[in-house]
NUZA-111810 format. One record per residue: x, y, z of N, C-alpha, C in turn; residue number from 1; residue in one letter. Coordinates in Angstrom, 1 decimal, m for minus. Layout:
# NUZA-111810
X, Y, Z, X, Y, Z, X, Y, Z, NUM, a
...
//
This chain:
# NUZA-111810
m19.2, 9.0, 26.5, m18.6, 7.8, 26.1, m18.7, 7.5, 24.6, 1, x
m19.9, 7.9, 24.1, m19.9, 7.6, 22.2, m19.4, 8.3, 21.9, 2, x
m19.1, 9.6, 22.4, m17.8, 10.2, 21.5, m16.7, 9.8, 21.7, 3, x
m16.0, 9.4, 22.7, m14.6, 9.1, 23.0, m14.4, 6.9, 22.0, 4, x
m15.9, 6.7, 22.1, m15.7, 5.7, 21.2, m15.2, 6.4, 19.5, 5, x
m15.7, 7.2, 19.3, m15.8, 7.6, 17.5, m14.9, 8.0, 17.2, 6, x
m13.7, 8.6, 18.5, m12.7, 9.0, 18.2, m11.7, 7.8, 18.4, 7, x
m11.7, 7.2, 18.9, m11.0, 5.7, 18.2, m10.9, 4.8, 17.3, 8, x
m12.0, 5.0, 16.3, m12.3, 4.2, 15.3, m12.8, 4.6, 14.5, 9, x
m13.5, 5.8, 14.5, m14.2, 6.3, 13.0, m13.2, 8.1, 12.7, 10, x
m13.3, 7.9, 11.6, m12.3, 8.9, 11.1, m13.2, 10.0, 10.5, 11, x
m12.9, 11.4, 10.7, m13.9, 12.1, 10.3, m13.4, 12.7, 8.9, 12, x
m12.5, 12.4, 8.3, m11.8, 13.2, 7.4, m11.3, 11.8, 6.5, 13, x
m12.0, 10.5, 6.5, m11.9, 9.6, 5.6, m11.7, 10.1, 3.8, 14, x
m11.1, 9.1, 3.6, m10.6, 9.5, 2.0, m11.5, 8.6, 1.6, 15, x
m12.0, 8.9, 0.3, m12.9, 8.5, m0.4, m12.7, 8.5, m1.9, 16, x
m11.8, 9.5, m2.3, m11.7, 10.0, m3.6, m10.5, 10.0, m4.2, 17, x
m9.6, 9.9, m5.3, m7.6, 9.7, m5.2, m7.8, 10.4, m6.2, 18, x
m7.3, 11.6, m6.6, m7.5, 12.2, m7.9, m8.3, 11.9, m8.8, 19, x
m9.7, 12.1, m7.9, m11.2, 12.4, m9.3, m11.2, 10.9, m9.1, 20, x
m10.7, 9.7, m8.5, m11.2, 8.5, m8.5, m11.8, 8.2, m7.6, 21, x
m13.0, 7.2, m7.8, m13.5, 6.3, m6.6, m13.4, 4.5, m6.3, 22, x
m12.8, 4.1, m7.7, m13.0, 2.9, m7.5, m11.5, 2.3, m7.1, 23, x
m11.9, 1.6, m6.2, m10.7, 1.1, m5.2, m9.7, 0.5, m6.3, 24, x
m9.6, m0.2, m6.8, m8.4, m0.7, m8.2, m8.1, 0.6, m9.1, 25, x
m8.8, 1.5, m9.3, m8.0, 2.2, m9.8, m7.2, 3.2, m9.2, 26, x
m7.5, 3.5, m8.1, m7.0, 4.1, m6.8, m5.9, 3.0, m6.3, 27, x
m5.7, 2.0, m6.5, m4.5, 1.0, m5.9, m3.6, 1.1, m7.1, 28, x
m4.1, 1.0, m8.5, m3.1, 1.2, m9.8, m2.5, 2.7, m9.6, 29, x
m2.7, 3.2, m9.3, m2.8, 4.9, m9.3, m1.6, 5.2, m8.6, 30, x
m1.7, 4.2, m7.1, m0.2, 4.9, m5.9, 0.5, 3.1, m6.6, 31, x
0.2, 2.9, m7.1, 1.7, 1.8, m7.8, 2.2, 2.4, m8.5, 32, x
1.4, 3.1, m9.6, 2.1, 4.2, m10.7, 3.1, 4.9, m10.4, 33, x
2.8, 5.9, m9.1, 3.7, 6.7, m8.3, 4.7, 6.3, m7.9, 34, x
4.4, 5.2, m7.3, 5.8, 4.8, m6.5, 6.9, 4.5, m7.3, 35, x
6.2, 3.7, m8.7, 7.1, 3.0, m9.4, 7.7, 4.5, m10.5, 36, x
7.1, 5.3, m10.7, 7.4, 5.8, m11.2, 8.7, 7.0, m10.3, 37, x
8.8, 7.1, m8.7, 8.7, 7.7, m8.2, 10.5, 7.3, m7.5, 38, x
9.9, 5.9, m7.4, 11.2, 4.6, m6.9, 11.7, 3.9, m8.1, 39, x
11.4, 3.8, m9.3, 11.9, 3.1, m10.3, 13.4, 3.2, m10.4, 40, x
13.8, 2.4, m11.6, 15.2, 2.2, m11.8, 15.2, 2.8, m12.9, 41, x
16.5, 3.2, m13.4, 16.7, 4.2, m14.5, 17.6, 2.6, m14.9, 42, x
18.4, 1.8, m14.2, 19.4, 0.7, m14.8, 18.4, m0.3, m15.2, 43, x
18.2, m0.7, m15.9, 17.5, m2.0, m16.3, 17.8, m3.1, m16.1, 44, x
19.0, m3.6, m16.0, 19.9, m4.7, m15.4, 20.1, m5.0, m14.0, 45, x
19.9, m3.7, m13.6, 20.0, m4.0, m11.8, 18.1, m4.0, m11.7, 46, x
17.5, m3.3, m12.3, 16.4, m3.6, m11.9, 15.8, m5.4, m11.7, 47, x
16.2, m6.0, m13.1, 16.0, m7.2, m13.1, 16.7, m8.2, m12.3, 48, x
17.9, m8.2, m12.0, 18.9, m8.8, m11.3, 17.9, m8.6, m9.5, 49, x
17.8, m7.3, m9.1, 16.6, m7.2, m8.0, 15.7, m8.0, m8.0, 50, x
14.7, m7.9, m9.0, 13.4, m8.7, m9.1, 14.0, m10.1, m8.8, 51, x
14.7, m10.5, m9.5, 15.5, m12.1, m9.7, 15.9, m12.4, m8.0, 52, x
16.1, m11.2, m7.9, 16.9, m12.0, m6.1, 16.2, m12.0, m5.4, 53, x
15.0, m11.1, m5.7, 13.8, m11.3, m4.5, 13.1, m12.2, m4.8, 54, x
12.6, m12.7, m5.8, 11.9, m14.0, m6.2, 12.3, m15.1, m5.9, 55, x
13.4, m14.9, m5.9, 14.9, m16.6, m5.3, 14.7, m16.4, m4.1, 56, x
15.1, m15.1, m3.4, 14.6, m15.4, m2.0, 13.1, m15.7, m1.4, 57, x
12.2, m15.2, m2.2, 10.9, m15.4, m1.7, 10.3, m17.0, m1.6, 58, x
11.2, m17.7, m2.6, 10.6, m18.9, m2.8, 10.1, m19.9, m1.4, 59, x
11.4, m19.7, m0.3, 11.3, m20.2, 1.2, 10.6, m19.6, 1.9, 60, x
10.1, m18.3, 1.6, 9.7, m17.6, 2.8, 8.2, m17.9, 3.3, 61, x
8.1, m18.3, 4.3, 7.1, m18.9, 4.9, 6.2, m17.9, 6.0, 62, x
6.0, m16.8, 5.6, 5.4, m15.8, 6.2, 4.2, m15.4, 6.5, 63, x
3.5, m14.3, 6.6, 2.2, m13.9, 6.5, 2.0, m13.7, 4.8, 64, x
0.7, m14.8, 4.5, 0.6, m15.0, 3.1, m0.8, m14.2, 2.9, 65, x
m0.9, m13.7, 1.9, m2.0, m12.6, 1.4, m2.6, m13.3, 0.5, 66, x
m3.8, m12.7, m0.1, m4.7, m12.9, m1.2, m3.9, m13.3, m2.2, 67, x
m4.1, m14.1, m3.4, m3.2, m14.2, m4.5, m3.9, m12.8, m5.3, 68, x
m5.7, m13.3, m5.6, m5.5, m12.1, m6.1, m5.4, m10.3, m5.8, 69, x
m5.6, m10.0, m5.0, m5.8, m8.4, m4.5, m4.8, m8.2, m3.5, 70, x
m3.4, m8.6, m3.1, m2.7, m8.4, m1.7, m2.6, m6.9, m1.0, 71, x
m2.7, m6.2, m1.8, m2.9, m5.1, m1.1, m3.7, m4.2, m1.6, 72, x
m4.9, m4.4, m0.9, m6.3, m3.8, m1.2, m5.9, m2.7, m0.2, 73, x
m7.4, m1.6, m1.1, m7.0, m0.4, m0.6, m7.5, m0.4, 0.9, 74, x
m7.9, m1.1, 1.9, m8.3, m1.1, 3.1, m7.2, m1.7, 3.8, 75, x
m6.1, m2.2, 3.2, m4.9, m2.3, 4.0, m3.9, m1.5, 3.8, 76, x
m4.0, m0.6, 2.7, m2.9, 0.5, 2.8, m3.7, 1.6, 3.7, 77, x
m5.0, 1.7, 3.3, m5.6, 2.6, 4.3, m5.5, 2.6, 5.7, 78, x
m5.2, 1.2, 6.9, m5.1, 1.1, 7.8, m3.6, 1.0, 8.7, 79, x
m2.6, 0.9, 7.4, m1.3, 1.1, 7.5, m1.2, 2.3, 7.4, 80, x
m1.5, 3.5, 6.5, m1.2, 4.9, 6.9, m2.3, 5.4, 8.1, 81, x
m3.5, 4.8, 8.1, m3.7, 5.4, 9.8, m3.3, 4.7, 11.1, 82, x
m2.4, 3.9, 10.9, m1.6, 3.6, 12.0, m0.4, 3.9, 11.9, 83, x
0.1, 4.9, 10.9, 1.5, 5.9, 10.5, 1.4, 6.5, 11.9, 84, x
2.7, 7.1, 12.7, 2.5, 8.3, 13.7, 2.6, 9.3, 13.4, 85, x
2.0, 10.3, 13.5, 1.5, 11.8, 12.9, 3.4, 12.3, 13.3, 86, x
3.8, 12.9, 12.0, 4.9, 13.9, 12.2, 6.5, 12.7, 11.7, 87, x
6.3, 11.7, 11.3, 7.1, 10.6, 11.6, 7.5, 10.0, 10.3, 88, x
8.6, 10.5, 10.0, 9.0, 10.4, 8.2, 8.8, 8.6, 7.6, 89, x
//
């Protein structure tokens, strides 16, 4: 039974480290970097016109509200890629 608990909830192959990093902000700056650099805009005018329309839209949005300062700490991207399904683009 304690094993079939540990395989539910404890991970044996936990990340700890993001390229030679350990501390969780620099590890959160690190995959923003990527992405942005990864997803960025090469147009600068559509970039900002985006930003601008999601900000206009966000103004109403009455949703699930996060931390102002830290909204996505590394223990919530951590538990969003381990609830990813293995094989599943």
């Amino acid at each position: 039974m304690n094993q079939n608990w540990r395989s539910k909830f404890e991970f044996a192959n936990k990340c700890t480290e993001v390229d030679g990093c350990i501390d969780n902000r620099v590890i959160a700056e690190k995959f923003a970097q990527h992405f942005m650099n990864t997803f960025g805009y090469s147009n600068l005018k559509l970039k900002q016109a985006l930003t601008d329309g999601y900000f206009k839209l966000s103004e109403n949005y009455f949703g699930l509200s996060l931390p102002e300062t830290d909204p996505f700490g590394t223990e919530l991207v951590s538990k969003i890629i381990a609830d990813l399904n293995s094989g599943k683009a």
